[in-house]
C-alpha positions as CSV (number, residue, x, y, z in Angstrom):
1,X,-9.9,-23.6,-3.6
2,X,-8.2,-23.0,-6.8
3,X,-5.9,-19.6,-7.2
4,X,-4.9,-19.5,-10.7
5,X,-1.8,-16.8,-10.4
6,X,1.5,-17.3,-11.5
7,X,4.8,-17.4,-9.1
8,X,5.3,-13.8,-10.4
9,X,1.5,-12.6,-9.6
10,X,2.0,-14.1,-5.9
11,X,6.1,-12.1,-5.2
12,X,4.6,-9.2,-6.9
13,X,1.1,-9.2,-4.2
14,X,3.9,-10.2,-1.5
15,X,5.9,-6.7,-2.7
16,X,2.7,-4.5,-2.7
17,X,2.2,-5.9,0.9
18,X,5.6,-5.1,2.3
19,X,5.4,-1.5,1.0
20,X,1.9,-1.3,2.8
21,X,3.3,-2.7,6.1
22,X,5.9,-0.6,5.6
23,X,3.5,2.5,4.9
24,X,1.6,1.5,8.3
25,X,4.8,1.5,10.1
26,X,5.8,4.7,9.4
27,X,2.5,6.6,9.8
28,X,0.8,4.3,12.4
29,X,-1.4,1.9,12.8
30,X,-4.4,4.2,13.7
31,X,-3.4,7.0,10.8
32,X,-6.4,8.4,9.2
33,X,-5.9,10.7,6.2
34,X,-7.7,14.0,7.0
35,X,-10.7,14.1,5.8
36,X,-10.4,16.9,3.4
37,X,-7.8,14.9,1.8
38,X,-9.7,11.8,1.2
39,X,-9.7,11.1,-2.5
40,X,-8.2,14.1,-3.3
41,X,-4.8,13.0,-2.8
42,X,-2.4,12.3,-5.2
43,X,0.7,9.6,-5.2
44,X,3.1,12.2,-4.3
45,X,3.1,15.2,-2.9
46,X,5.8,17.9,-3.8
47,X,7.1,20.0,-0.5
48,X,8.4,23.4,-2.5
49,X,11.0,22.4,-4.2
50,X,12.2,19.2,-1.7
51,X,11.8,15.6,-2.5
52,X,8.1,14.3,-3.5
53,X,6.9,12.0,-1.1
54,X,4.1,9.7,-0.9
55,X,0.6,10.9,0.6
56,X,-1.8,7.9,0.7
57,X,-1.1,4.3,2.2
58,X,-0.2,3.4,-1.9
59,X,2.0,6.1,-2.2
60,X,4.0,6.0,1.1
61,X,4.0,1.8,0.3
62,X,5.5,2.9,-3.3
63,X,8.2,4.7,-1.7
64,X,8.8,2.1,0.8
65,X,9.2,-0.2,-2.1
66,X,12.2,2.3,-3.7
67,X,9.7,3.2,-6.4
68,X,10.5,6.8,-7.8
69,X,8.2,9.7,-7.9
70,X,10.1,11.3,-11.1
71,X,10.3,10.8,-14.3
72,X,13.3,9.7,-15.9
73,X,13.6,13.1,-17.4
74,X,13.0,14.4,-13.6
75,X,9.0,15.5,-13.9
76,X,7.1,15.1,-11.1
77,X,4.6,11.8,-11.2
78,X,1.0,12.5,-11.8
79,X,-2.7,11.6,-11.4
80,X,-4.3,10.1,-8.6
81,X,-5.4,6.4,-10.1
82,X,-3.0,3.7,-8.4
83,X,-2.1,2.5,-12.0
84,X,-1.4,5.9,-13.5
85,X,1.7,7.2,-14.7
86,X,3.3,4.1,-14.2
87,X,6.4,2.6,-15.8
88,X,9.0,-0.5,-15.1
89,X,9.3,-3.9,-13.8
90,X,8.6,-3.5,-10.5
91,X,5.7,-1.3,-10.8
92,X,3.8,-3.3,-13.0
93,X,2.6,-4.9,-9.2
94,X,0.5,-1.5,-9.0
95,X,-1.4,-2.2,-12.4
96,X,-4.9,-2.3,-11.2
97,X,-5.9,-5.3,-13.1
98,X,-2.8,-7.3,-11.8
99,X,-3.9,-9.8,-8.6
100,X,-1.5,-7.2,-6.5
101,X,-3.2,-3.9,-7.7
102,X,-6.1,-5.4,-6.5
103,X,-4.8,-5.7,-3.3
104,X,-3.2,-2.7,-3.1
105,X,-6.8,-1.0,-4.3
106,X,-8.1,-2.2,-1.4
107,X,-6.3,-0.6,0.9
108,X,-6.6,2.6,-0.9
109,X,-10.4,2.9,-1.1
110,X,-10.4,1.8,3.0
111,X,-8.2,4.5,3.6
112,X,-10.5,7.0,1.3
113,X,-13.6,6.0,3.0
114,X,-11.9,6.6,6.6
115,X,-10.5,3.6,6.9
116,X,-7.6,3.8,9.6
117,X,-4.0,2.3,7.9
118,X,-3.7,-1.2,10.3
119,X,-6.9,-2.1,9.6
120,X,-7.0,-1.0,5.8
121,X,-3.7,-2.9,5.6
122,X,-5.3,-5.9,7.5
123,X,-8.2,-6.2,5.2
124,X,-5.9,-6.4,1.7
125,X,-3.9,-8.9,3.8
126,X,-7.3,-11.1,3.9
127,X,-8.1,-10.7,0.5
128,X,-4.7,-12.0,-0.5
129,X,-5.2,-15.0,1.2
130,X,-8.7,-15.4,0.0
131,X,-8.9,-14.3,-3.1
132,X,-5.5,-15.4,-4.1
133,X,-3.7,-18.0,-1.6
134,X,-0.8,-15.7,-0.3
135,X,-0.6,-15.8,3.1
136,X,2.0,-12.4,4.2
137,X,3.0,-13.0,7.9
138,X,3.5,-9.1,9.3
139,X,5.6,-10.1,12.1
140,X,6.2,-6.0,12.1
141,X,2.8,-5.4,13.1
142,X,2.4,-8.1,15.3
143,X,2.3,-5.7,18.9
144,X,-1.0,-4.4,17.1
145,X,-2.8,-7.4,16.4
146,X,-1.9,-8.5,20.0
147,X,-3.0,-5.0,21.6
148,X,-6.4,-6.0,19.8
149,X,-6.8,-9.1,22.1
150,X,-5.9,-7.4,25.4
151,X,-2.1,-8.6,25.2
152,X,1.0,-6.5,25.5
153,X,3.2,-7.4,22.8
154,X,6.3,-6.3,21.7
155,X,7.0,-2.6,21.3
């Protein structure tokens, strides 16, 4: 099979999945968004007056990745589609059209369907490799995908 991206298409769907191992990391690998939330949320979420943080698997991989949630005039980040508001080198990975956003939008409609985080990340995982011939080892995850098989693996 024939994957027709360039060396710049595959390092940026390699990015979006290290912020979305990352994301899974930090909130677990069973995490389900509430379900009030689903949909509803938006990139980042301001806390009062503290530092936004990202609220959905894309949002908490963005901040993983070092993306900011301001402005460069300090504004707060806005809207709730994973290509919106966006700006720079490195987030051009997150344009929806790009062979990353693609990945990355499948981990977000998984999670907004219910989808728990390991699995969600799992699934955009496959379609990388499928769709677009870029295998990402998650060596971080790997106690998970052993736990699945009955194996105790490294905590």
């Amino acid at each position: 099979m024939s994957h027709d991206i360039s060396e710049q298409e595959r390092a940026g769907i390699v990015r979006v999945l290290s912020g979305l191992e990352q994301a899974v990391i930090e909130k677990g690998f069973d995490y389900v968004v509430p379900e009030n939330d689903r949909g509803e949320l938006y990139y980042w979420q301001s806390e009062g007056d503290s530092t936004p943080k990202g609220c959905c698997i894309v949002g908490v991989a963005r901040e993983k990745l070092g993306l900011t949630a301001l402005h460069d005039d300090g504004s707060v980040l806005d809207g709730t589609g994973i290509d919106s508001d966006l700006t720079g080198a490195e987030e051009q990975y997150f344009v929806i059209d790009s062979p990353a956003g693609k990945v990355a939008a499948l981990a977000q409609t998984l999670q907004d369907k219910g989808c728990p985080w390991g699995p969600a990340f799992q699934a955009a995982s496959t379609l990388a490799t499928e769709a677009f011939g870029v295998f990402y080892r998650a060596d971080a995850l790997k106690h998970y995908r052993l736990s699945l098989f009955g194996v105790e693996g490294e905590k």
